[in-house]
C-alpha positions in Angstrom: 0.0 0.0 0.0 1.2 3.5 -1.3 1.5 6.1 1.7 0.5 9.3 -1.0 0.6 12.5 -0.2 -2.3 14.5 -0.2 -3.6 15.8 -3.4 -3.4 19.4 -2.4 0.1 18.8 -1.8 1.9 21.9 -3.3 4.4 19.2 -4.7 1.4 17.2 -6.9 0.0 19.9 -7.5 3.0 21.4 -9.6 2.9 18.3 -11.3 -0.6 17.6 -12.3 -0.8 21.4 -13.2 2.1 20.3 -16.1 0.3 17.0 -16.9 -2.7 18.7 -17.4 -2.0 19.7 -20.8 -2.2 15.7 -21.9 1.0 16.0 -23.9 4.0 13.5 -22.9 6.1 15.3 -20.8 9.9 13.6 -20.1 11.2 13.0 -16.4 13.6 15.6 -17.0 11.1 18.0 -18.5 8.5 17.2 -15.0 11.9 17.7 -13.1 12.9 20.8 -14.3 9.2 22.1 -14.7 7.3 21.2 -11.8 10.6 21.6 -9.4 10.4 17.5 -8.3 12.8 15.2 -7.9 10.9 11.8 -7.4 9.2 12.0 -10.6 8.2 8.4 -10.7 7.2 8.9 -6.9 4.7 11.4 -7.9 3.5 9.7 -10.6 2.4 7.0 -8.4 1.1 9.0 -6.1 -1.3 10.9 -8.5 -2.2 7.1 -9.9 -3.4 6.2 -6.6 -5.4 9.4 -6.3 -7.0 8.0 -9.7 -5.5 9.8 -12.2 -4.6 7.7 -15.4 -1.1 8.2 -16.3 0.7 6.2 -19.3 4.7 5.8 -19.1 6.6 5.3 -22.5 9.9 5.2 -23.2 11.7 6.1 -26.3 16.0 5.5 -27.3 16.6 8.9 -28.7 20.5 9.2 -29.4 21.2 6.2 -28.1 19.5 7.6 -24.6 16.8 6.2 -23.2 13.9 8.6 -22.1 10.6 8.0 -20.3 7.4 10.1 -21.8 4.1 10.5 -19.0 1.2 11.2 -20.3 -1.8 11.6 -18.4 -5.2 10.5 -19.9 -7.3 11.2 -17.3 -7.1 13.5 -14.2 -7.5 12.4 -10.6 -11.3 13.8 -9.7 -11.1 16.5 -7.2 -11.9 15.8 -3.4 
């Protein structure tokens, strides 16, 4: 069982507010963007508020990147 932070937490807040947009975002881009470190943290914390967030990773010059993309937002408290 995930201990997840609140939803009004400052910290998933910055990173829902980014996700919202339902583009794929990179770890680095959420990082740099939402001011997080533990992006997959996060992500699993906004899953388990019941958002719907899809994880895809891409070799781009011989790199590998993870893409999230949020489908469907977690439904406000």
């Amino acid at each position: 069982m995930i201990r997840a932070a609140a939803l009004s937490s400052p910290r998933l807040q910055r990173v829902l507010a980014l996700l919202a947009d339902g583009r794929p975002h990179t770890t680095r881009d959420i990082v740099r963007r939402a001011r997080v470190m533990a992006v997959n943290a996060c992500i699993s914390e906004l899953r388990h508020h019941g958002a719907e967030i899809t994880c895809a990773q891409q070799v781009i010059n011989d790199e590998r990147r993870f893409f999230y993309t949020m489908t469907k937002a977690p439904a406000p408290k």
